[in-house]
MDAnalysis code that builds the backbone (N, CA, C; Angstrom):
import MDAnalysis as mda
import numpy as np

u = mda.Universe.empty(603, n_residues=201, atom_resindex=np.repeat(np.arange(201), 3), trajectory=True)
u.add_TopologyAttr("name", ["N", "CA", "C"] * 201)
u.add_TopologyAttr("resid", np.arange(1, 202))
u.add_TopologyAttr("resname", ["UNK", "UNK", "UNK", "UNK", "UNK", "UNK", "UNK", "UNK", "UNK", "UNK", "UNK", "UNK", "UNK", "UNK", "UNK", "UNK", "UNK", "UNK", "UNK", "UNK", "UNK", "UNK", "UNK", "UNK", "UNK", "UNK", "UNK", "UNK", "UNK", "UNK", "UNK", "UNK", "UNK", "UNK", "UNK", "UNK", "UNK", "UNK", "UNK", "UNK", "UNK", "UNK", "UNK", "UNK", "UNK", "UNK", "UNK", "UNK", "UNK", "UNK", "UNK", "UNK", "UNK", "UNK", "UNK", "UNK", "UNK", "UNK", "UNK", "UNK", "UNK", "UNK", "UNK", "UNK", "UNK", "UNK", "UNK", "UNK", "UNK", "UNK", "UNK", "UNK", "UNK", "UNK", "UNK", "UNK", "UNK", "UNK", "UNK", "UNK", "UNK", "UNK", "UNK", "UNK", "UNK", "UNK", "UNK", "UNK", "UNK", "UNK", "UNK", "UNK", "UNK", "UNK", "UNK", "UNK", "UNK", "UNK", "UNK", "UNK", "UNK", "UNK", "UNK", "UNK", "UNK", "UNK", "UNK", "UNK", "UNK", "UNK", "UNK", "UNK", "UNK", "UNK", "UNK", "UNK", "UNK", "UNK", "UNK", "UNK", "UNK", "UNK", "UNK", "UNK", "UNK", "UNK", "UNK", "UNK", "UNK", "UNK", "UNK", "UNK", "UNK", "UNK", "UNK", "UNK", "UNK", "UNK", "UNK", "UNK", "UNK", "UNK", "UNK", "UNK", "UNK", "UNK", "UNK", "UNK", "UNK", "UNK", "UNK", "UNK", "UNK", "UNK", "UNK", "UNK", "UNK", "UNK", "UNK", "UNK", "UNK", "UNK", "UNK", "UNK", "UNK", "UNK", "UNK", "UNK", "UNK", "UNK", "UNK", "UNK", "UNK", "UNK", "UNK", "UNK", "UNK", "UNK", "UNK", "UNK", "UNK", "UNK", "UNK", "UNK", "UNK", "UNK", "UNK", "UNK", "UNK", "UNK", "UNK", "UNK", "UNK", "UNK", "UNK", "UNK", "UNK", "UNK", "UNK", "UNK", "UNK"])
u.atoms.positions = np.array([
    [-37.488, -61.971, -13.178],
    [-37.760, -62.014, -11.747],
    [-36.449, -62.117, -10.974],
    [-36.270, -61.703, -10.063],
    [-35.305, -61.342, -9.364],
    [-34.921, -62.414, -7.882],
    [-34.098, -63.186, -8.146],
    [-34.093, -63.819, -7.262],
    [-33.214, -63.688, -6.305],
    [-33.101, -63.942, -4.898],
    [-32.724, -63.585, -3.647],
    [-30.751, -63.337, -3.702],
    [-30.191, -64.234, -4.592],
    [-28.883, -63.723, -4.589],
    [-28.781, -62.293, -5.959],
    [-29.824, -62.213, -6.461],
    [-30.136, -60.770, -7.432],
    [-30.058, -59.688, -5.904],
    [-31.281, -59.503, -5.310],
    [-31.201, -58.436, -4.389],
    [-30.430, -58.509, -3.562],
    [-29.537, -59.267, -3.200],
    [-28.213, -58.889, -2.353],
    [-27.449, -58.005, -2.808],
    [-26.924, -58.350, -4.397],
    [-26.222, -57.610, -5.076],
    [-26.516, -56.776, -5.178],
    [-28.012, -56.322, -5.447],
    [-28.704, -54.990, -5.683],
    [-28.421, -54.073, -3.987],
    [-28.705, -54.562, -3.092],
    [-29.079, -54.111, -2.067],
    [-27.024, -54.021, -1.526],
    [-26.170, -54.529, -2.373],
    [-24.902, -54.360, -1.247],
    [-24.256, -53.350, -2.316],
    [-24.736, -53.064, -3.992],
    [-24.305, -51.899, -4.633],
    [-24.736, -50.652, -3.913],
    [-26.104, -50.658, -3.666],
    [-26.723, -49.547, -3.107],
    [-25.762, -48.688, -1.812],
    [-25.362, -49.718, -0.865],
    [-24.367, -49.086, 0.229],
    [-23.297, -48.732, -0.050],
    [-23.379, -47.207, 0.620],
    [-22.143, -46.642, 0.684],
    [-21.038, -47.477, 0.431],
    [-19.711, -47.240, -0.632],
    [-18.937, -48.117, -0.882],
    [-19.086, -48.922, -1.814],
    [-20.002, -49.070, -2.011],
    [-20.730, -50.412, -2.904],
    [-20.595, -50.185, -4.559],
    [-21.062, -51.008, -5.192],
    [-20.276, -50.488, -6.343],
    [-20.898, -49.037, -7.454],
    [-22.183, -48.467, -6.884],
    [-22.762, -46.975, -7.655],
    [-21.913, -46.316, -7.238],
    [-21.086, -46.206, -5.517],
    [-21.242, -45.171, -5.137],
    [-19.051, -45.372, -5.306],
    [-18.810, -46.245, -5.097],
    [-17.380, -46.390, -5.038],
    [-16.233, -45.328, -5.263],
    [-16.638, -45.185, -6.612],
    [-16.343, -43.906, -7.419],
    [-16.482, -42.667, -7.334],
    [-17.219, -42.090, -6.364],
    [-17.606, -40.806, -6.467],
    [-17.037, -39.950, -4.781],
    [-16.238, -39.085, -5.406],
    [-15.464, -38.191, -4.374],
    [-16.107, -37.339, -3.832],
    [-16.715, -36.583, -4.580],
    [-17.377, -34.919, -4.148],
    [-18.998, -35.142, -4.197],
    [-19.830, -36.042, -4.468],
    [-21.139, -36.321, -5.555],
    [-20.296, -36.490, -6.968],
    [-20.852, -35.769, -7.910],
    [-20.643, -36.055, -8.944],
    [-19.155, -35.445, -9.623],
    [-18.259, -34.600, -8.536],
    [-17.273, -33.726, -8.742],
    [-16.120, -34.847, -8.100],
    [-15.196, -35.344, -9.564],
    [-14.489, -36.517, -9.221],
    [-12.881, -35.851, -9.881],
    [-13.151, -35.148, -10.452],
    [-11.302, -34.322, -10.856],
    [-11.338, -32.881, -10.757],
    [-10.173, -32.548, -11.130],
    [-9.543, -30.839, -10.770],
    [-10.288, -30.330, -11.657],
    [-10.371, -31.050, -12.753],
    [-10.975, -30.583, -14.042],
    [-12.752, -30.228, -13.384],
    [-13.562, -30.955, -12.834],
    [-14.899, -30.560, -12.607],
    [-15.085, -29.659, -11.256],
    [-13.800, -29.602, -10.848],
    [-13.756, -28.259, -9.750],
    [-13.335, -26.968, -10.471],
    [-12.722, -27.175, -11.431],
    [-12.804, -25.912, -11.756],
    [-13.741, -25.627, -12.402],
    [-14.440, -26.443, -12.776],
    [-15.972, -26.179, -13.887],
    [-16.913, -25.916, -12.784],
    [-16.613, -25.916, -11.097],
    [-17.165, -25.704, -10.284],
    [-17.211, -24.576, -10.395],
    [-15.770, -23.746, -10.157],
    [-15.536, -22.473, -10.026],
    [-16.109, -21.702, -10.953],
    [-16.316, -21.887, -12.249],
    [-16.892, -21.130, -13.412],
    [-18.112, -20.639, -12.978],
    [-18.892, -21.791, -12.750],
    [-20.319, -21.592, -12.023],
    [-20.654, -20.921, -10.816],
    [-19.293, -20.954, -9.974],
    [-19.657, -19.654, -8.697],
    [-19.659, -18.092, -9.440],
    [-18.293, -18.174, -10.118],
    [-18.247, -16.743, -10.756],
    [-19.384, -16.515, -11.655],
    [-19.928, -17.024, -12.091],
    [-21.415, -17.138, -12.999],
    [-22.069, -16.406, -11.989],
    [-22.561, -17.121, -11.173],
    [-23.344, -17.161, -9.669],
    [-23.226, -15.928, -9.422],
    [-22.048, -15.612, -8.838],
    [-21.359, -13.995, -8.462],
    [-22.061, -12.935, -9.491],
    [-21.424, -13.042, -10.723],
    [-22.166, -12.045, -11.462],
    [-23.532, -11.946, -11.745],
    [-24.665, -12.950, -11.530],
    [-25.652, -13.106, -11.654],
    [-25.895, -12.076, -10.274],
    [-25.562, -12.158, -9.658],
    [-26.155, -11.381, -8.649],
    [-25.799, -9.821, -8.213],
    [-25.090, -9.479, -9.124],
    [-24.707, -8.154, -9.516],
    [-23.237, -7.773, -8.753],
    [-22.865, -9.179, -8.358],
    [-21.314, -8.732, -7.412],
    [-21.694, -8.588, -6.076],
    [-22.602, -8.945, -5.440],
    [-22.867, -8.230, -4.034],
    [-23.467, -9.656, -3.260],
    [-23.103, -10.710, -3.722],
    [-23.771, -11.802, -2.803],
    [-22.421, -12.619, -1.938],
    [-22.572, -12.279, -1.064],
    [-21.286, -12.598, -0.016],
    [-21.099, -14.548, -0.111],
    [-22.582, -15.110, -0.543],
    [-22.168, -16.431, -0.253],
    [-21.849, -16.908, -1.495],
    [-22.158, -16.063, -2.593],
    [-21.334, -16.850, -3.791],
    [-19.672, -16.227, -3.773],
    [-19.437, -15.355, -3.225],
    [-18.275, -14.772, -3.738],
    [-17.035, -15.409, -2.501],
    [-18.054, -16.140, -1.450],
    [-16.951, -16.659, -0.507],
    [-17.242, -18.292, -1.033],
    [-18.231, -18.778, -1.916],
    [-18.138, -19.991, -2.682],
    [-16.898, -20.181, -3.330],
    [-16.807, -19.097, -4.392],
    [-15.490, -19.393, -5.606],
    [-14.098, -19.013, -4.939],
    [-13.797, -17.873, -4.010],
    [-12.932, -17.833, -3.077],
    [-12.201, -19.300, -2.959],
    [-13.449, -19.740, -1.726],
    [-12.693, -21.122, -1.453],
    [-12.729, -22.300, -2.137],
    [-13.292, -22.449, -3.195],
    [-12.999, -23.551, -4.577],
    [-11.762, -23.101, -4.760],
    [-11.955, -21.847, -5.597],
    [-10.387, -21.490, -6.294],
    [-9.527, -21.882, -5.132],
    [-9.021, -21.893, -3.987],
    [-7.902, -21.840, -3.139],
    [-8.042, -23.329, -3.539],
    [-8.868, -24.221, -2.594],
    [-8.804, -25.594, -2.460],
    [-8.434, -26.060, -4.002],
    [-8.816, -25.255, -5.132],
    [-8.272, -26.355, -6.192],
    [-6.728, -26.769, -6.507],
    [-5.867, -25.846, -5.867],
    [-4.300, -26.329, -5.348],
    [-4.266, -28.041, -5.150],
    [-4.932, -27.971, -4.193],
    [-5.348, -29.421, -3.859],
    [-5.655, -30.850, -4.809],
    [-6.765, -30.517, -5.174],
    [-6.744, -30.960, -6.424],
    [-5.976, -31.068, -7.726],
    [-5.640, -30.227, -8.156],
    [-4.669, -30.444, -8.910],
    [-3.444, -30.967, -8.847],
    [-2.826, -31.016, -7.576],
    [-2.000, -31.543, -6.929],
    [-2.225, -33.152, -6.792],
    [-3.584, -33.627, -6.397],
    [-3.690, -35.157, -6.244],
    [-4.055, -35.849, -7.576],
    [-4.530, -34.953, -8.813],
    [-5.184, -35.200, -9.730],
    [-3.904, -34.994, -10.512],
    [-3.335, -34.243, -10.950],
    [-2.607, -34.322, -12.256],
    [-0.957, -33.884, -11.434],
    [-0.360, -32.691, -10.602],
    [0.784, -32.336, -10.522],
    [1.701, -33.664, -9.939],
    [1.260, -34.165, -9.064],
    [1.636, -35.028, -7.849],
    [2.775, -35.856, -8.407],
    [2.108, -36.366, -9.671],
    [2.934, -37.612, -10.889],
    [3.845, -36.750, -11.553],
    [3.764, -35.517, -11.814],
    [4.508, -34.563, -12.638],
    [6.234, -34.655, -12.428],
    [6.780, -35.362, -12.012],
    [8.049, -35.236, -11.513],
    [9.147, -34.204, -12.824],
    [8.802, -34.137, -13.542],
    [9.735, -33.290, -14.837],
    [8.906, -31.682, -14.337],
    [7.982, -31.464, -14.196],
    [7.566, -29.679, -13.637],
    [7.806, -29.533, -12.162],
    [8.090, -31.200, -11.414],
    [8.861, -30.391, -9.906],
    [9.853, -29.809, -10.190],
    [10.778, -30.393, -10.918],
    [12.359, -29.860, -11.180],
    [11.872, -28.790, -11.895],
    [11.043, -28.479, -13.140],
    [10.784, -27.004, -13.743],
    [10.427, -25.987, -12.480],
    [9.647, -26.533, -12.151],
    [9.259, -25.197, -10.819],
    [9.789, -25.097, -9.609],
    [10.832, -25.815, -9.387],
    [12.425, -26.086, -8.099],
    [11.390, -25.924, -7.203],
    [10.198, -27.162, -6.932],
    [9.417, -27.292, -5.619],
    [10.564, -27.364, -4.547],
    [11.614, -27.588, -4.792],
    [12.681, -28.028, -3.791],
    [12.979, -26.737, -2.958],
    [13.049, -25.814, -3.681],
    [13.355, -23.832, -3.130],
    [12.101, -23.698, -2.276],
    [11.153, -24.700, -1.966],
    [9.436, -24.290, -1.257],
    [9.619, -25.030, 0.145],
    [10.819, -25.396, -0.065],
    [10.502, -26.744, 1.285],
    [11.117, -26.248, 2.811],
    [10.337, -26.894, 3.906],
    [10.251, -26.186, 5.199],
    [10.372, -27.749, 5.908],
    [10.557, -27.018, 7.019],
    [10.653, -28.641, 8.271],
    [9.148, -29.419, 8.231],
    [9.004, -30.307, 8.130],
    [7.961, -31.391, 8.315],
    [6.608, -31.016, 7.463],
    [7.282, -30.337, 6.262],
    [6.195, -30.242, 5.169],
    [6.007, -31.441, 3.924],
    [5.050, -31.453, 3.383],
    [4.775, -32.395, 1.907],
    [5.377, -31.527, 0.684],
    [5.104, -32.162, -0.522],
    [5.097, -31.733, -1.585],
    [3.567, -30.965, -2.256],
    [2.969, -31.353, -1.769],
    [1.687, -30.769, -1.401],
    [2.102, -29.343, -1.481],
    [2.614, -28.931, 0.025],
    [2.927, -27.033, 0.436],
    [3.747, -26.806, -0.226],
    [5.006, -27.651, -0.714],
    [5.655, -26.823, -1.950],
    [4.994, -26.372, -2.864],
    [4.268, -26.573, -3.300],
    [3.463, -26.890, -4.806],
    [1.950, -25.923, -4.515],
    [1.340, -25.479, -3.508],
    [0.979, -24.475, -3.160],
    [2.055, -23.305, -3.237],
    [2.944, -23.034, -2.201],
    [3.817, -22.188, -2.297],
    [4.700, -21.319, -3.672],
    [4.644, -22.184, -4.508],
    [4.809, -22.437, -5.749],
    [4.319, -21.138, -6.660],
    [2.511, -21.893, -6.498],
    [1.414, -21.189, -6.714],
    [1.535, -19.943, -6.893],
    [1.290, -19.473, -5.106],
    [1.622, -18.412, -4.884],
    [2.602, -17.144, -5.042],
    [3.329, -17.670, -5.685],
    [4.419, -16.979, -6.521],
    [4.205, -16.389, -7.842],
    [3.108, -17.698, -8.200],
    [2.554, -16.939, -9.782],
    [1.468, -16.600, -9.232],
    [0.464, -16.079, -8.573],
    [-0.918, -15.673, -8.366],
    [-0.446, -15.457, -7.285],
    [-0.605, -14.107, -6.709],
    [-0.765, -13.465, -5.311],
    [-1.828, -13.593, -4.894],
    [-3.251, -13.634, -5.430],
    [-4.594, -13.850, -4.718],
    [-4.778, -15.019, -4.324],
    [-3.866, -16.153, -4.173],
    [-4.111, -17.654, -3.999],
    [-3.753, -17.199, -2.024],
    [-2.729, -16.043, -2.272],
    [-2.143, -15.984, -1.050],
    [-3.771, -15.530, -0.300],
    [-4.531, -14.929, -0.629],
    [-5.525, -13.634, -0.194],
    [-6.572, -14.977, -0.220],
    [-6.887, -16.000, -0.585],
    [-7.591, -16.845, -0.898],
    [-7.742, -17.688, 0.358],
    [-6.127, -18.034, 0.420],
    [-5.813, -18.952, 1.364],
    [-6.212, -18.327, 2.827],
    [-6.249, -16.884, 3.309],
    [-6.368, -16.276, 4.350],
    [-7.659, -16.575, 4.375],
    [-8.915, -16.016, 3.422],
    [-10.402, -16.023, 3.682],
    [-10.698, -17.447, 3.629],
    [-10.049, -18.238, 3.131],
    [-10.905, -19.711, 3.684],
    [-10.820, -20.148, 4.790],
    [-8.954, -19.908, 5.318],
    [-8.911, -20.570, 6.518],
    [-9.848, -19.314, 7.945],
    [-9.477, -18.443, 7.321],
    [-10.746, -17.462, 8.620],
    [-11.949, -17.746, 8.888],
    [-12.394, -18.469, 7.568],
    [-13.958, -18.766, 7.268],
    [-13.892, -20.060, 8.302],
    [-13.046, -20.736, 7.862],
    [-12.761, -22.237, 8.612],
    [-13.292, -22.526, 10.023],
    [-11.917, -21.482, 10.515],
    [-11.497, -21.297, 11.861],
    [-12.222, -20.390, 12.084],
    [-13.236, -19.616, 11.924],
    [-13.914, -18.756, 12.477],
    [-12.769, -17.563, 13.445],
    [-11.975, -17.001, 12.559],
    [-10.966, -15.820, 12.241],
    [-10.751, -15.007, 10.773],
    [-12.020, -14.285, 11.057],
    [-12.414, -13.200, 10.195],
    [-11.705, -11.902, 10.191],
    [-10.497, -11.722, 10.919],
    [-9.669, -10.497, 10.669],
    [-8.553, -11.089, 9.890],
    [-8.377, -12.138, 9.066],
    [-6.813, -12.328, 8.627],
    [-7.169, -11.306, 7.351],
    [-7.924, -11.048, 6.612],
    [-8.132, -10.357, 5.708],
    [-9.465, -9.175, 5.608],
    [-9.061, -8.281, 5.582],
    [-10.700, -7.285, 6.057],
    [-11.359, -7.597, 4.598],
    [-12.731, -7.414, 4.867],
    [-13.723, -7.800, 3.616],
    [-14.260, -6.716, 3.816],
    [-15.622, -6.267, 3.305],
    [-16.951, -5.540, 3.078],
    [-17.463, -5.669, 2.208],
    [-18.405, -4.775, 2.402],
    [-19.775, -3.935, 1.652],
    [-19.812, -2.717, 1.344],
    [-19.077, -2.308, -0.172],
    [-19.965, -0.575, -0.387],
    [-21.213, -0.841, -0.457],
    [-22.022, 0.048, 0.412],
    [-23.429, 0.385, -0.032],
    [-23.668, 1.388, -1.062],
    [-23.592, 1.081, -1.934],
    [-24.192, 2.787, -3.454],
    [-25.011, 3.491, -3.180],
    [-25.429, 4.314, -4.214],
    [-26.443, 5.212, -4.123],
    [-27.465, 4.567, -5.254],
    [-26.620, 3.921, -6.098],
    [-27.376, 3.070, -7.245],
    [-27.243, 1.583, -7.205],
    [-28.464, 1.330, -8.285],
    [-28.929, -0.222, -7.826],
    [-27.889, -0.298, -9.122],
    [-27.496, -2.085, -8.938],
    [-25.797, -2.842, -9.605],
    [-26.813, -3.086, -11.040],
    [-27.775, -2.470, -11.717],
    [-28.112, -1.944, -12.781],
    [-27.280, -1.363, -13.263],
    [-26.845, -0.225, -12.880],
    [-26.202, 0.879, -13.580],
    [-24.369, 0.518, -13.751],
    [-23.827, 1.055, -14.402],
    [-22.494, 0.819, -14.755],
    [-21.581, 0.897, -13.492],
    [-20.312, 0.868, -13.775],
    [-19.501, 0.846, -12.483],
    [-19.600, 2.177, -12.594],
    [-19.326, 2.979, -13.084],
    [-19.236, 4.636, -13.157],
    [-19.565, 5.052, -12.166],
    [-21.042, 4.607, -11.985],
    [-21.896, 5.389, -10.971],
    [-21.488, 4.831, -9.442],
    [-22.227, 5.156, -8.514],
    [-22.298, 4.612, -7.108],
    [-22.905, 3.252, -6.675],
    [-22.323, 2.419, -7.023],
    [-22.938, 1.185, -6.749],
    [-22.660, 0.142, -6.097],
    [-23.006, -0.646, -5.425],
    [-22.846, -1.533, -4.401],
    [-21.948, -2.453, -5.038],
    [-21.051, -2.851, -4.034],
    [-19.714, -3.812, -4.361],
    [-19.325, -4.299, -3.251],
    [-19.327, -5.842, -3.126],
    [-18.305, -6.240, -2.214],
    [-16.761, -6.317, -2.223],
    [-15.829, -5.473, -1.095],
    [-14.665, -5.338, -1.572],
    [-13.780, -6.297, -0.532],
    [-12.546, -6.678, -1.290],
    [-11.122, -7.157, -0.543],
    [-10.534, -6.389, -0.272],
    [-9.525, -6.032, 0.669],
    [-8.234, -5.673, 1.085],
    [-6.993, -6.395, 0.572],
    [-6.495, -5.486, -0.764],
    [-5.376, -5.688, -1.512],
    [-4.236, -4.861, -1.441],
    [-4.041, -4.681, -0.016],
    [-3.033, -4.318, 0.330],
    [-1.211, -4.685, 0.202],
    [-1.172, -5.805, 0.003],
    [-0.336, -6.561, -0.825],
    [-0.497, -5.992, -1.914],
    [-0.749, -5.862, -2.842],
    [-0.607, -4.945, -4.239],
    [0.069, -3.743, -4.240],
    [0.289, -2.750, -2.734],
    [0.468, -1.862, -2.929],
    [2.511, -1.735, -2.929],
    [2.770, -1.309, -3.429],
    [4.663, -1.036, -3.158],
    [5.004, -0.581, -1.652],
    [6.631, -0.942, -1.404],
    [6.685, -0.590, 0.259],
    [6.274, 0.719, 0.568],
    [6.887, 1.669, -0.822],
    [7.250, 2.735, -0.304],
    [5.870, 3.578, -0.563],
    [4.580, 3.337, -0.987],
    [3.627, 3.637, -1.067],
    [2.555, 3.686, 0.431],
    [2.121, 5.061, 0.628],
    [1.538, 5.251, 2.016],
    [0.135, 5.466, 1.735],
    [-1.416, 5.475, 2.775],
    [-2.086, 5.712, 2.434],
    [-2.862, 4.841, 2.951],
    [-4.830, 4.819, 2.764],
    [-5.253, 4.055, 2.840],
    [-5.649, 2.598, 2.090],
    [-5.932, 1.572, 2.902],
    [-5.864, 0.270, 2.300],
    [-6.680, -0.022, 0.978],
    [-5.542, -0.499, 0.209],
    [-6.788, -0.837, -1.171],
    [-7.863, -1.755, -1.278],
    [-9.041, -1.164, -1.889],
    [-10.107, -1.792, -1.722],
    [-10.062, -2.461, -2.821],
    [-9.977, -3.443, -2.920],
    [-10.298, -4.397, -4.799],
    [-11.836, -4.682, -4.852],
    [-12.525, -4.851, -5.782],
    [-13.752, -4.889, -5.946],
    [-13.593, -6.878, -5.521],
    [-14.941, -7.466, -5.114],
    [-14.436, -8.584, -5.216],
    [-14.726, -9.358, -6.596],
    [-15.237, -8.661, -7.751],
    [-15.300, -9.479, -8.695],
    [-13.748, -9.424, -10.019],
    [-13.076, -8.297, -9.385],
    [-11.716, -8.216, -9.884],
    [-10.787, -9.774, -9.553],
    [-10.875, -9.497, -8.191],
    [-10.677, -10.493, -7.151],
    [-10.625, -12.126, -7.723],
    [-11.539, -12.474, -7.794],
    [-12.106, -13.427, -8.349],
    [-12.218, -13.886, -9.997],
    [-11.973, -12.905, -10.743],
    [-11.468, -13.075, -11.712],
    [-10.090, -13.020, -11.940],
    [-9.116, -12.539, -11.069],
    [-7.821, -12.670, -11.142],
    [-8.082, -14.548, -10.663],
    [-8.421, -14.652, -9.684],
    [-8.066, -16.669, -9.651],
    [-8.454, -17.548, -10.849],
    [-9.741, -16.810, -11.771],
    [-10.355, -17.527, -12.201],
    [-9.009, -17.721, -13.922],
    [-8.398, -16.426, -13.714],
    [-7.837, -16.353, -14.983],
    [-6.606, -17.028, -14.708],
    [-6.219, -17.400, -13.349],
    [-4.801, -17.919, -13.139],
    [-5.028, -19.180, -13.730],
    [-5.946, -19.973, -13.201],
    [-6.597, -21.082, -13.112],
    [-7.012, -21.863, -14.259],
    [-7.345, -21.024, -15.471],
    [-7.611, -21.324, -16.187],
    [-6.446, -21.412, -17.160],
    [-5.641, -20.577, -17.342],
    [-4.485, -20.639, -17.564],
    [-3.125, -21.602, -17.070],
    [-3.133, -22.016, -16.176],
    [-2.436, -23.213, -15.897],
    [-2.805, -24.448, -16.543],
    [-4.518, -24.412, -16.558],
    [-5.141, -25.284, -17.079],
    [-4.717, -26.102, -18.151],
    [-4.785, -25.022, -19.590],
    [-4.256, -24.915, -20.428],
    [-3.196, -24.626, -20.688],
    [-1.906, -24.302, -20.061],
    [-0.958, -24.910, -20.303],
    [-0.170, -25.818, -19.957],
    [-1.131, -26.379, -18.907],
    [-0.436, -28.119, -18.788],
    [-1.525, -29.299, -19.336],
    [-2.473, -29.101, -20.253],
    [-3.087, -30.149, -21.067],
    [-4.270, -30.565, -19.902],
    [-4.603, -29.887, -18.552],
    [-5.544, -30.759, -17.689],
    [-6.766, -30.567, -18.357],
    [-7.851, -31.713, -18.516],
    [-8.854, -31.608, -19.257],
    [-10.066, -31.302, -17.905],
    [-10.826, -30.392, -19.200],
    [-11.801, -29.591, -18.044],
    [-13.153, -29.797, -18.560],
    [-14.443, -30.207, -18.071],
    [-15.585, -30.590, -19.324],
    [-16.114, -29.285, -19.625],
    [-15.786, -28.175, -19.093],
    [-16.087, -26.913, -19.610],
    [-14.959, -25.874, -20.637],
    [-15.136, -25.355, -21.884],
    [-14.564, -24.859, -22.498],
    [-13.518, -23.210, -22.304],
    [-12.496, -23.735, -21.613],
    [-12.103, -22.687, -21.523],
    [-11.356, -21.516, -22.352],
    [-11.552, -20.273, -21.627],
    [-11.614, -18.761, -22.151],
    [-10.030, -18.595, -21.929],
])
């Protein structure tokens, strides 16, 4: 039986802060490691839907960007022997953190972090021209192989192209897209030891 200094305790764990909830950052998403096991599951998501669902593919978009972040408060931050490996010092600007070095960084090894960073903050700020998006419409349903005519949501990977290259803007499919972050990502992963509860490829 539960007596009256029992349900205090019960009743002051329960509040926000209190001791169930203390711990928990995101809901149940508390390291870099279960954001990127986030991201797995958008790109899952994405392909489940044949490549053409705008809200999963602007889901893993902005995971993958924001996980900079994370990884940064979760495992890089303490890293002081890979600042000096990766001369965060060559990243630094007037009245910035180590934070934007360490993005900037990034972006040096993954160009789509750059393309990442544009569609979240547009999404944000409600400035949808920093990067043009779409919709091919096909002639065939996302059954059939890429071969054929089939519906794809595309990026503008214009950055990919060389100076001296003229022409119209490249369309990247967005599940190229998205698997270029997913493979950066995973790859850093594993080669700096960050533990992930999903098995990575």
């Amino acid at each position: 039986m539960l007596t009256v200094g029992d349900m205090g305790s019960v009743v002051k764990s329960l509040r926000p802060g209190g001791a169930e909830n203390r711990s928990m950052t995101s809901f149940t998403i508390k390291t870099a490691g279960d954001l990127l096991e986030k991201l797995l599951e958008e790109q899952a998501d994405f392909k489940a839907s044949g490549h053409v669902s705008a809200r999963h593919a602007l889901n893993a978009t902005m995971t993958a960007f924001h996980l900079h972040e994370w990884v940064w408060g979760d495992f890089a931050k303490r890293e002081y022997r890979l600042h000096a490996k990766w001369r965060l010092e060559t990243f630094k600007s007037d009245k910035d953190n180590k934070g934007l070095w360490f993005l900037r960084f990034l972006i040096t090894q993954c160009q789509a972090l750059d393309i990442a960073q544009k569609i979240t903050n547009g999404t944000k700020h409600f400035s949808p021209d920093q990067v043009q998006t779409g919709r091919h419409a096909g002639a065939f349903s996302t059954g059939f192989s890429s071969e054929f005519d089939i519906s794809f949501l595309w990026i503008d990977r214009s950055d990919l192209l060389q100076p001296e290259e003229h022409g119209p803007p490249y369309q990247e499919r967005a599940e190229v897209f998205i698997e270029e972050l997913v493979d950066f990502w995973q790859h850093f992963f594993r080669t700096h030891g960050i533990p992930c509860p999903t098995p990575l490829t």
